[in-house]
N, CA, C and O of each residue as an XYZ file, in Angstrom:
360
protein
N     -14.102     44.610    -17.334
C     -14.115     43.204    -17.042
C     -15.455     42.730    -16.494
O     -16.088     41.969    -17.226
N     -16.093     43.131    -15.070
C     -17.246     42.571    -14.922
C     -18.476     43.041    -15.015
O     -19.465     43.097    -14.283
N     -18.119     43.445    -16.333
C     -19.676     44.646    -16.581
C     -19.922     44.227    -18.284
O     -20.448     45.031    -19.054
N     -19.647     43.412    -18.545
C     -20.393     42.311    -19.814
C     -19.310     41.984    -20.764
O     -18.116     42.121    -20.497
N     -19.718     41.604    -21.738
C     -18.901     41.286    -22.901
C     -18.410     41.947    -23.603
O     -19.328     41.862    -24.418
N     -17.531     42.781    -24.214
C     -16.849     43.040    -24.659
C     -17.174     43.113    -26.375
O     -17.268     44.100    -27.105
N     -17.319     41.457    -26.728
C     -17.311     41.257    -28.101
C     -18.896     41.573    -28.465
O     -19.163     41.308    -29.637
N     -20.038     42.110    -27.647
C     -21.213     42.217    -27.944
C     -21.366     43.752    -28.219
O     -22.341     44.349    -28.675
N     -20.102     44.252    -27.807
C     -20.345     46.102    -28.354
C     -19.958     45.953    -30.033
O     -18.905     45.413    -30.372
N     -20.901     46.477    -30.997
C     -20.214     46.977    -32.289
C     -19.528     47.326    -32.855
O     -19.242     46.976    -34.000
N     -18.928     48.353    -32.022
C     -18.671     49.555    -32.407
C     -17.050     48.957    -31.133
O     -16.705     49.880    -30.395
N     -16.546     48.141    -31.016
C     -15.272     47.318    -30.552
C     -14.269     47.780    -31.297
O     -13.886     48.934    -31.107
N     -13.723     47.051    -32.182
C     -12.638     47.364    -33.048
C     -12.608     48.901    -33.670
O     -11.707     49.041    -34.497
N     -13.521     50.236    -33.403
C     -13.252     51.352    -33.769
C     -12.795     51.674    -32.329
O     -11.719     52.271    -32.269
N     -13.398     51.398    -31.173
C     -12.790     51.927    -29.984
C     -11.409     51.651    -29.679
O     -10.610     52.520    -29.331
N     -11.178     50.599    -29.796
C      -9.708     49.316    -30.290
C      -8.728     50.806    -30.817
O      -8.032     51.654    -30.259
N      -9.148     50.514    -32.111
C      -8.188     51.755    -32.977
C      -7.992     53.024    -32.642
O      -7.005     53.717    -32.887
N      -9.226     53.383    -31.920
C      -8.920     55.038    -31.233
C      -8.159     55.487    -30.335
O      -7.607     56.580    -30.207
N      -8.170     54.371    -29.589
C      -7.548     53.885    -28.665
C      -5.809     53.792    -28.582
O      -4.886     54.186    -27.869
N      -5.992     53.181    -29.525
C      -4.135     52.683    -29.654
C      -3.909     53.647    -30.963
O      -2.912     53.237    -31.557
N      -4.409     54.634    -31.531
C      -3.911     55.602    -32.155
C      -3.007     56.866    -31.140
O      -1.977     57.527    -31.275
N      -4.034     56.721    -30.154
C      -3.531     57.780    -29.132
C      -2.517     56.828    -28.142
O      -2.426     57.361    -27.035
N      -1.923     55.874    -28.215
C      -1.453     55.031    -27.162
C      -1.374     54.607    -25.634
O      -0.737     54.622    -24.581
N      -2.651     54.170    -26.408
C      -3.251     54.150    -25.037
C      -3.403     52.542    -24.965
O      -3.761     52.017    -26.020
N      -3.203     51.786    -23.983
C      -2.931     50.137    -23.766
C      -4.600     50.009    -23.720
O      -5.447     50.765    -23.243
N      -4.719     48.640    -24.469
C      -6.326     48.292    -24.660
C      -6.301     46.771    -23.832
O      -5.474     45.890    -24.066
N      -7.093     46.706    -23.102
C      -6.755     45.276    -22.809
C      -8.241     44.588    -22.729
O      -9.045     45.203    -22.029
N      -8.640     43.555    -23.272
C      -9.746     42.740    -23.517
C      -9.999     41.609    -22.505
O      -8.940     41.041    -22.234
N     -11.031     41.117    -21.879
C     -11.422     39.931    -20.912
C     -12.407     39.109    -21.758
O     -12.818     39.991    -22.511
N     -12.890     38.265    -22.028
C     -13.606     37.491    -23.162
C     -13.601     36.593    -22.358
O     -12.654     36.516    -21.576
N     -14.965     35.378    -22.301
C     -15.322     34.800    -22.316
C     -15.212     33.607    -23.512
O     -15.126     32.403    -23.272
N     -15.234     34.167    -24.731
C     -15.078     33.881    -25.837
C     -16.094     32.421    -26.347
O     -15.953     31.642    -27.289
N     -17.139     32.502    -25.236
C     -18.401     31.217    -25.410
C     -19.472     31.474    -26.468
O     -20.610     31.062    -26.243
N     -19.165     32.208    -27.756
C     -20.205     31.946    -28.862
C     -19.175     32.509    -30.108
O     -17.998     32.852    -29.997
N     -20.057     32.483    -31.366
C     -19.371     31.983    -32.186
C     -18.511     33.521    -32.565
O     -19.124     34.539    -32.243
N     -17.201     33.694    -33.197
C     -16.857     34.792    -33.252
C     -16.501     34.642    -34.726
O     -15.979     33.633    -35.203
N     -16.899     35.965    -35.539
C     -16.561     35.573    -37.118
C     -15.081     36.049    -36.980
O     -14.669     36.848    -36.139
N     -14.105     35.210    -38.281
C     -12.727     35.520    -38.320
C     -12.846     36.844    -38.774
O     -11.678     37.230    -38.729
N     -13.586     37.864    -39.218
C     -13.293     39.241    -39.991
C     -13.276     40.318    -38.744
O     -12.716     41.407    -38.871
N     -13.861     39.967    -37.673
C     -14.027     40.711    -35.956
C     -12.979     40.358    -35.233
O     -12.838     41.244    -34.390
N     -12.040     39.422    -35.082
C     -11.146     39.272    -35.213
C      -9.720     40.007    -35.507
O      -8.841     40.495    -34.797
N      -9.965     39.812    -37.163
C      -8.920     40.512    -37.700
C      -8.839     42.092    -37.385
O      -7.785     42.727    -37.335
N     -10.183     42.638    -37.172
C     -10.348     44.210    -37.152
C      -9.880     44.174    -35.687
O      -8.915     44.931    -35.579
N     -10.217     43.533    -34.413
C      -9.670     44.000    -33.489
C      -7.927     44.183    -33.361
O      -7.261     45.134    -32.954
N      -7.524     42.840    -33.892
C      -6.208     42.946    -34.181
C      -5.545     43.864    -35.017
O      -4.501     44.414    -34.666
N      -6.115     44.071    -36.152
C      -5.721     45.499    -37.019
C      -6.009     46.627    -36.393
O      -5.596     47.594    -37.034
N      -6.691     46.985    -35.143
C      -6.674     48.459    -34.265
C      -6.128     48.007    -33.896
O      -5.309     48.493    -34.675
N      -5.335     47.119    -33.094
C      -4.100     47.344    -32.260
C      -4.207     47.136    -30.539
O      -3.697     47.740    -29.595
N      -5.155     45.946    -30.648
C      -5.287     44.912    -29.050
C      -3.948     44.965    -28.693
O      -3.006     44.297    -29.120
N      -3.985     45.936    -27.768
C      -2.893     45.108    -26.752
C      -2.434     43.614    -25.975
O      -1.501     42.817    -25.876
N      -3.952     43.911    -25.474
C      -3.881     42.268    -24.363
C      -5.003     41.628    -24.659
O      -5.941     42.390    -24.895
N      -5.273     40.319    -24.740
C      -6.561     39.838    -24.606
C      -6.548     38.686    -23.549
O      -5.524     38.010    -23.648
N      -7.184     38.380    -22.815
C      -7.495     37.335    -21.802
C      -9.191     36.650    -21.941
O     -10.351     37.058    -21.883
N      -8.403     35.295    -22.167
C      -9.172     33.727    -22.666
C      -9.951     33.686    -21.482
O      -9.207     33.232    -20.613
N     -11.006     33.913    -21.029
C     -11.493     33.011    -19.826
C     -11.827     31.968    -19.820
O     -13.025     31.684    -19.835
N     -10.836     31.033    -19.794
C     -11.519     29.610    -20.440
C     -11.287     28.825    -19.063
O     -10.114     28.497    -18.887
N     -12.259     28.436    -17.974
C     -12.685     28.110    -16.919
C     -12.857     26.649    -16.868
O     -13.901     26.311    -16.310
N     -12.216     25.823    -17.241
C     -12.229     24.900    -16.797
C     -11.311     23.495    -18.299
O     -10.601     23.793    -19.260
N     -11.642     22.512    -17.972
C     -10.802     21.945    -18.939
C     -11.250     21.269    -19.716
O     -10.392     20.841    -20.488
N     -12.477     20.849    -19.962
C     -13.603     20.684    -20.933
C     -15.052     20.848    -20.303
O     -15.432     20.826    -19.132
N     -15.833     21.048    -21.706
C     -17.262     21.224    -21.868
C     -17.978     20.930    -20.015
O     -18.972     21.639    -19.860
N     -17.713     20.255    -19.006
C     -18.761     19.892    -17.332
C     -17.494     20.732    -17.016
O     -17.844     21.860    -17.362
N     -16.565     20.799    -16.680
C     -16.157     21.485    -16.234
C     -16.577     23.301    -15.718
O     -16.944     23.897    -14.706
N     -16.180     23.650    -17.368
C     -16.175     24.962    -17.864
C     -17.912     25.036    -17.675
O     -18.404     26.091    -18.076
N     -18.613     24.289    -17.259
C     -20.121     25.113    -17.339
C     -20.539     24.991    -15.716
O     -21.719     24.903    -15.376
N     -19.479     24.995    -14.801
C     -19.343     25.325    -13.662
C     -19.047     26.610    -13.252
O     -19.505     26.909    -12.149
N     -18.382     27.488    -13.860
C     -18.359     28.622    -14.081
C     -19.266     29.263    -14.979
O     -20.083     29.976    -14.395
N     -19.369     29.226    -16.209
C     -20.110     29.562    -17.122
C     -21.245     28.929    -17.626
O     -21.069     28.427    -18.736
N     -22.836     28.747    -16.935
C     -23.699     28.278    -16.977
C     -23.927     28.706    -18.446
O     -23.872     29.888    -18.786
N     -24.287     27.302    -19.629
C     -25.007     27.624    -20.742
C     -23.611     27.846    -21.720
O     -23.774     27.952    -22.935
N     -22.349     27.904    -21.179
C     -21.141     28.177    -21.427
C     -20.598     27.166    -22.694
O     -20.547     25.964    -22.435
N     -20.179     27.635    -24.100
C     -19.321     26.660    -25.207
C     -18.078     26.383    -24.707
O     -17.176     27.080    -25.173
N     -17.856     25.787    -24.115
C     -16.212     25.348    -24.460
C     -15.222     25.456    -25.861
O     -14.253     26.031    -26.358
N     -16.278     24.425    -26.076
C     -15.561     24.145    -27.632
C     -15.547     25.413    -28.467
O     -14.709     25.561    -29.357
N     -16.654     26.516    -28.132
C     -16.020     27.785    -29.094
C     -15.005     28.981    -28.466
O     -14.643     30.008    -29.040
N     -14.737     28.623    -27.401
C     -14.303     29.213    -26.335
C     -12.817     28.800    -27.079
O     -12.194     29.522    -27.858
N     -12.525     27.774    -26.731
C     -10.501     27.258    -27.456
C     -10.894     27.924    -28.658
O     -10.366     29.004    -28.921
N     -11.812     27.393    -29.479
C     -11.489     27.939    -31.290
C     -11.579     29.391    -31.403
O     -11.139     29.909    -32.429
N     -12.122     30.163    -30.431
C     -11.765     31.434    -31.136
C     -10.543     31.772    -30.077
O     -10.174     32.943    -30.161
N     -10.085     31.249    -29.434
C      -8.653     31.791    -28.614
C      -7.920     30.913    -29.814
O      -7.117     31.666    -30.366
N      -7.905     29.966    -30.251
C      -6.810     29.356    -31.036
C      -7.036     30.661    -32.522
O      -6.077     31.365    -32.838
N      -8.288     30.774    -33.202
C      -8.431     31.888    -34.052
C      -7.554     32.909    -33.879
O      -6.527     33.140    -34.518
N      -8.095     33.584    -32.848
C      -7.140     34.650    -32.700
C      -5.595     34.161    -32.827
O      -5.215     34.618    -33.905
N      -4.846     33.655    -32.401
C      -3.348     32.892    -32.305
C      -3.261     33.082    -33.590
O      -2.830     34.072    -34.181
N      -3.783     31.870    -34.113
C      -3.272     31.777    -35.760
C      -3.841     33.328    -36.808
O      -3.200     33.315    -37.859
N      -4.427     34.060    -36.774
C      -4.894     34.950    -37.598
C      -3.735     36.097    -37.099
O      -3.299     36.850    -37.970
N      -3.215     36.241    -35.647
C      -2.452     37.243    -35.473
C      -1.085     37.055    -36.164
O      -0.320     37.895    -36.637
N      -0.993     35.651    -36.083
C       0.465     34.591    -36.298
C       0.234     35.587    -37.874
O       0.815     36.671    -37.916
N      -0.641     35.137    -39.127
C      -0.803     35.587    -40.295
C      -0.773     36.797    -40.616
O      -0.124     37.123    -41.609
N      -1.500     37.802    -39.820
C      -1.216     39.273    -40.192
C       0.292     39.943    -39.743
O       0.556     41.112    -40.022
């Protein structure tokens, strides 16, 4: 959790899968403030995320950059709503 991002390691969705091959609970903290492609996504969800947690800090764009200096909002909901609907589909 407070030792960086998560979605900036590569090599994520193979740890994801190694992970929950051996059953072992994976749980994710995200920020989710830049852009996330839907195919990184799907691979984390296809290894087998247990948990993921939205840090979405506030309730629009002045808010949320009270916490998160330099912080998207707006990509922050769309890839928490992404994820929703892409898990909803697989």
């Amino acid at each position: 959790f407070n030792w960086g991002e998560p979605f900036f390691n590569p090599e994520l969705p193979r740890l994801i899968e190694y992970a929950s091959r051996r059953r072992i609970t994976t749980v994710i903290s995200s920020n989710l403030s830049f852009k996330l492609r839907d195919e990184v996504i799907r691979e984390v969800i296809r290894g087998g995320l247990t948990y993921l947690t939205g840090a979405i800090d506030g309730a629009d764009q002045a808010t949320y950059e009270v916490y998160r200096r330099g912080g998207k909002f707006d990509y922050a909901v769309a890839n928490l709503r992404r994820f929703a609907e892409i898990k909803r589909e697989m």
